[in-house]
C-alpha positions in Angstrom: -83.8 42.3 193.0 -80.9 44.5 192.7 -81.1 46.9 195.2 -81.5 49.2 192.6 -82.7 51.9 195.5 -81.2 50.8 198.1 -80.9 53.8 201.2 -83.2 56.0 199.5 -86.5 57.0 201.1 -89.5 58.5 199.5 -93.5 59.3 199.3 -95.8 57.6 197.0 -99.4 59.2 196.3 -102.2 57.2 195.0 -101.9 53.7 196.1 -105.7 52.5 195.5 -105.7 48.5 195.0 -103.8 45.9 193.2 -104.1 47.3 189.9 -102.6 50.5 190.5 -99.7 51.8 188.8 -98.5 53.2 192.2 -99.0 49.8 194.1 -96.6 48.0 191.6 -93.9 51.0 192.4 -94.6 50.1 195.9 -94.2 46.6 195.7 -91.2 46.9 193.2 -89.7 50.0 195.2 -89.8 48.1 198.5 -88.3 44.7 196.6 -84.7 47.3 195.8 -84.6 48.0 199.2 -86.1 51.8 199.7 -87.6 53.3 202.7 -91.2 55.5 201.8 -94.3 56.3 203.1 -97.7 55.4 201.3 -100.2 58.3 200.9 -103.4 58.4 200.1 -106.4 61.0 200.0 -108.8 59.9 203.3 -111.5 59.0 201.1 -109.7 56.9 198.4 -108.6 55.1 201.4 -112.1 54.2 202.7 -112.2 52.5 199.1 -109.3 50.9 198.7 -106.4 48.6 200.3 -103.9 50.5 200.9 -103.5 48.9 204.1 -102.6 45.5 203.2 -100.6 46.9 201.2 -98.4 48.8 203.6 -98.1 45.3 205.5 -97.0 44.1 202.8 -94.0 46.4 202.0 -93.9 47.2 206.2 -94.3 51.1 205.7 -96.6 53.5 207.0 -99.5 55.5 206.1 -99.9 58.9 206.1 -103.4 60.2 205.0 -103.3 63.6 202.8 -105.9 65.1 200.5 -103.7 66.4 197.8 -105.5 69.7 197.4 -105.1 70.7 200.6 -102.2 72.5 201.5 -102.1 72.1 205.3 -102.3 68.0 204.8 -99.2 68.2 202.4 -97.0 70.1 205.0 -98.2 67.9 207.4 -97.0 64.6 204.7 -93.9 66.2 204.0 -93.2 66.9 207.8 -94.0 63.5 209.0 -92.8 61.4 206.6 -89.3 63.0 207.0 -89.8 61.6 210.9 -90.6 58.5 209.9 -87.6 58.1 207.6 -85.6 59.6 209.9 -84.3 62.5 207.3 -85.2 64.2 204.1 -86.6 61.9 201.3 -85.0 61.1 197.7 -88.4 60.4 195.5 -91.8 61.5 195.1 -94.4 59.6 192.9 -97.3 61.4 192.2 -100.5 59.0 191.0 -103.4 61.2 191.5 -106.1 61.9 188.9 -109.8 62.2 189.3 -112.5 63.9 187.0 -116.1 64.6 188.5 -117.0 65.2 184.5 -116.1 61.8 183.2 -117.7 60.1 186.4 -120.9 61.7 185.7 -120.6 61.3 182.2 -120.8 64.5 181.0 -120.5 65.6 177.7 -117.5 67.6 176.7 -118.9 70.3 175.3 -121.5 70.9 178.6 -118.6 70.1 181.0 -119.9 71.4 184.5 -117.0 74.1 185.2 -117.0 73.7 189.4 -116.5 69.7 188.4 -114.0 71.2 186.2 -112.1 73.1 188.6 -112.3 70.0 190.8 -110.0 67.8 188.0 -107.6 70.6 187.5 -107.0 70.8 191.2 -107.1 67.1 191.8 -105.3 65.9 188.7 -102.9 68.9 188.1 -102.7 71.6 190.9 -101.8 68.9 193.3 -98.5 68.2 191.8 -97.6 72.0 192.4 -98.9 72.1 196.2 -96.6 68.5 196.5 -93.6 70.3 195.0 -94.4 73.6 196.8 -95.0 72.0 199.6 -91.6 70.2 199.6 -89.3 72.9 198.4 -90.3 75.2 201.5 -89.3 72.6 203.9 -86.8 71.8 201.3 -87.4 68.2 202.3 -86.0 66.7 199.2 -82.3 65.9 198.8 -80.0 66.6 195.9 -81.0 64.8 193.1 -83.6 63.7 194.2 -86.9 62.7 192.0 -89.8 63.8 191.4 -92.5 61.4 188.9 -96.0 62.2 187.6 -98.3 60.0 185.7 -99.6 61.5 182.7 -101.1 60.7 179.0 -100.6 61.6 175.6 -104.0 62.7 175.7 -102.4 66.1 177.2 -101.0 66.3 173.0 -104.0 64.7 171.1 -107.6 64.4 171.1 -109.9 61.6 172.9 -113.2 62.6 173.1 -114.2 60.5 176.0 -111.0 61.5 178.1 -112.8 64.8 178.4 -111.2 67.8 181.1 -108.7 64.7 182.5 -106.5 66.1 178.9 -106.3 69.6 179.8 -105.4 68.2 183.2 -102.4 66.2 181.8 -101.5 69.2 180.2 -101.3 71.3 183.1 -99.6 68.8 184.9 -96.8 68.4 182.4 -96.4 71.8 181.8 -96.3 72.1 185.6 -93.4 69.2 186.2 -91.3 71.7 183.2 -91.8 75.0 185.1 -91.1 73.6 188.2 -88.8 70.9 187.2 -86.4 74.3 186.0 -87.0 76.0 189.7 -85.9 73.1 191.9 -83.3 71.9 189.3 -81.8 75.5 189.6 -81.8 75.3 193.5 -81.3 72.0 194.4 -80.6 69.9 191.2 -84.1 67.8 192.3 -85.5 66.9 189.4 -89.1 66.7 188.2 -90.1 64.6 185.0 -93.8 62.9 183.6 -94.5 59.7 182.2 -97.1 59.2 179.8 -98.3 55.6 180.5 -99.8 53.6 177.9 -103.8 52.6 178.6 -103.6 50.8 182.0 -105.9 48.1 183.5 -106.5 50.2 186.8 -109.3 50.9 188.7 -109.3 54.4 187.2 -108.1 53.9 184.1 -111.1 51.4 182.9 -113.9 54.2 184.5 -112.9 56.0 181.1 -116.0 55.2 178.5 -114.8 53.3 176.0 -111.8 52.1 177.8 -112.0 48.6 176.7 -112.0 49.4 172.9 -109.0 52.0 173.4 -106.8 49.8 175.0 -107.6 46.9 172.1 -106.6 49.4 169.3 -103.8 50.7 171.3 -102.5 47.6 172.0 -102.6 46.9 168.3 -101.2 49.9 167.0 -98.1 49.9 169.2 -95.3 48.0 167.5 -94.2 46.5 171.2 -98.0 46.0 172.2 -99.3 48.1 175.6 -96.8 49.0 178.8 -98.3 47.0 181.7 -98.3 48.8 185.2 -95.2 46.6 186.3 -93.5 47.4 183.6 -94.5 51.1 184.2 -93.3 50.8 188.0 -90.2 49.6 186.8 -89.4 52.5 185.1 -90.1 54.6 187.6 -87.9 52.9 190.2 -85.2 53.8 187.1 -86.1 57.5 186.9 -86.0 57.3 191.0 -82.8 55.9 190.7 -79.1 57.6 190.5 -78.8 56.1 186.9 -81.7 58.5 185.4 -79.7 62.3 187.6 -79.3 64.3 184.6 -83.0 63.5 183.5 -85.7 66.9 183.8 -88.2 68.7 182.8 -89.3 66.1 180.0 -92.7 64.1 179.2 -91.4 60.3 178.7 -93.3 58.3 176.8 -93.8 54.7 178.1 -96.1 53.3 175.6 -94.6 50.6 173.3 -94.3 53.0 170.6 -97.6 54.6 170.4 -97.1 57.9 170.3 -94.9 57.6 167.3 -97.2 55.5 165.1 -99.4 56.5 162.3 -100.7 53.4 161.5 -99.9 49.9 162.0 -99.9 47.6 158.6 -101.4 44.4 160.8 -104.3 47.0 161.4 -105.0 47.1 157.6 -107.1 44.7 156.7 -106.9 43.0 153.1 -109.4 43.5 150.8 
């Protein structure tokens, strides 16, 4: 512990169990000594533990479905009451296809499920910023983070609509990331995560398989979620201010490889 955040309050969405990428940045965001609120969509909350987990860190819970926009004012209003002022981060960990839970086929994709992981998985992280620049409830240079994958650049079939939904959303944190940077110097960035153990993460078909040959093909192996947390407490923190507008890969070198000579086999 470092006190890496130390006076700096903030809202983290998608807290769903232990496994979740935004429970480590909880846990690891509470460890350096910042103030936040834990958010969660009423539903996901029924299914998870996000209560134990704000015991854990001693925060509060404020309940918000992401897609609608009179929760998020509500989020954005009371969380700046709890912390007693405006707030320094956002982390937004929300993604959920309809499509891929069904199992549907890409190429007969039901379009209202559709339009459901576009607003879930992408929209949302406009309403959030919307919703925040209105009350203008974020300080100067303050952070905004989205979870993403590099299935928003390349092609896996079983990732289905969840890619054009990465796509949006880093296209989103850019456009945006350029409005609030012009007016408030807040800036908005994406990671892209390498394949994650998480609750939602393994729900993908073929998840286990991925993971193996992405582990294999990065030169520094799979990020882990802690490590992933990590650098989100850095891209929260004053050390990361002249960072926007870009997709970060966090990935162990994945997204740079073309193939990995311990993946050849001999003949």
């Amino acid at each position: 512990m470092s006190d890496l955040l130390k006076g700096k309050k903030g809202i983290i969405f998608g807290a769903l169990d232990e496994q979740s990428i935004a429970w480590k940045v909880a846990e690891r965001a509470a460890e350096e000594g910042a103030q936040f609120v834990l958010t969660n969509a009423p539903i996901a909350m029924r299914m998870g533990e996000i209560n134990k987990l704000a015991e854990k860190c001693k925060v509060q819970i404020v309940p918000a479905d992401a897609t609608s926009d009179e929760d998020l004012n509500n989020l954005i209003t009371k969380s700046q009451e709890i912390l007693g002022g405006k707030i320094d981060f956002i982390l937004h960990s929300i993604g959920m296809s309809p499509n891929v839970r069904k199992s549907r086929p890409y190429a007969d994709l039901n379009y209202d499920f559709f339009h459901k992981t576009i607003d879930v998985s992408a929209m949302s992280l406009h309403r959030v910023l919307q919703a925040a620049s209105k009350q203008d409830a974020i300080n100067e240079w303050g952070s905004v983070v989205a979870l993403t994958y590099i299935a928003a650049q390349r092609t896996f079939p079983d990732y289905s609509d969840m890619a054009e939904a990465k796509a949006m959303l880093e296209s989103i944190a850019r456009s945006f990331g350029y409005h609030y940077g012009k007016a408030k110097n807040v800036r908005v960035n994406t990671i892209s995560q390498s394949p994650t153990w998480t609750t939602a993460g393994s729900g993908v078909p073929g998840f286990k398989e991925f993971y193996n040959y992405a582990n294999s093909m990065a030169p520094l192996g799979n990020a882990s979620a802690i490590d992933c947390a990590n650098y989100c407490l850095a891209m929260f923190s004053d050390y990361t201010k002249m960072i926007t507008m870009q997709n970060l890969f966090h990935d162990g070198g994945f997204s740079n490889m073309g193939i990995n000579a311990a993946m050849i086999k001999a003949e």
